[in-house]
N, C-alpha and C positions, 0 to 999 in steps of 0.2 A: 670809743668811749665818749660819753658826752660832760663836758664837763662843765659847771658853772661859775663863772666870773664876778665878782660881785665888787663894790667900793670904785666901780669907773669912772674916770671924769666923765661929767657931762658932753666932754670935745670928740669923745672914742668914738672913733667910725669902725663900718666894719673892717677896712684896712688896712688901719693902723693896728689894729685885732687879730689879725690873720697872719702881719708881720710881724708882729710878737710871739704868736705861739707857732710859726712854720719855722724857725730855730729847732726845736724839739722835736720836729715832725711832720708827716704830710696831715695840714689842716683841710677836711671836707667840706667843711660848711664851720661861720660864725656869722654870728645876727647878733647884734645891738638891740636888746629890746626897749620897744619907745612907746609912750605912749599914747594912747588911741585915739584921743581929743587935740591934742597938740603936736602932737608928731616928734617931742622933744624925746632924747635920751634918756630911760630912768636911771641908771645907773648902774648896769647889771647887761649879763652876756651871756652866751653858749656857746661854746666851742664844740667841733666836733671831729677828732680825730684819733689816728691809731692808736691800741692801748698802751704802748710801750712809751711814745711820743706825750701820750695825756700824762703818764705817770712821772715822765722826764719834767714835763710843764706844771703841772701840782706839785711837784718836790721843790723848782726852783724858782717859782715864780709867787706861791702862799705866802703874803707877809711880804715883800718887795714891793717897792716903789714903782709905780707907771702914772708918767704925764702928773707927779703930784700928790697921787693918792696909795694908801698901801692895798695892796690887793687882796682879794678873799679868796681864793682859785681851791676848786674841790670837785670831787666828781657829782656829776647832777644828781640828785636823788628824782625818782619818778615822781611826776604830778599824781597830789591824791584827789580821785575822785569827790568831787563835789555835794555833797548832798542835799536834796532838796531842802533839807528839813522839817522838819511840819511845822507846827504856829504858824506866825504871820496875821492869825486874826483873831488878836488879841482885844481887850476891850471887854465892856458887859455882855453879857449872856454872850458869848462865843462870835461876837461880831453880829448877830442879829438881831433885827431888831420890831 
């Protein structure tokens, strides 16, 4: 199960991430997501591990303190596809001129 982390300090590595949620389970994969211009931490995470272990970690860890901040811990919902949108060439006569 994949779950997502949210309310992290800024300091969270992946780490100290893996050894917070490998208490409840064998953790596969966690990524600190940072971002792309700066390289800084946003605040937010992925966890990704067994579903019995995710469920122990969301039960206990939703709402508890880490490094300072309370934490937002749930399972990930899927990325929604992005859509192009139309507009964009907004302005007189339809962007023509």
């Amino acid at each position: 199960m994949k779950i997502y982390v949210g309310n992290l300090s800024f300091n969270t590595t992946q780490q100290t991430l893996e050894d917070l949620f490998s208490q409840f389970g064998t953790v596969s994969e966690a990524a600190v997501v940072t971002d792309r211009e700066t390289g800084r931490a946003r605040g937010f995470a992925f966890v990704t591990m067994d579903d019995e272990g995710a469920a122990k970690a969301i039960d206990s860890l939703n709402g508890n303190e880490f490094e300072g901040r309370a934490l937002t811990v749930n399972e990930a919902k899927p990325r929604e596809a992005q859509s192009s949108g139309g507009g964009g060439r907004g302005g007189r006569n339809g962007g023509r001129y």
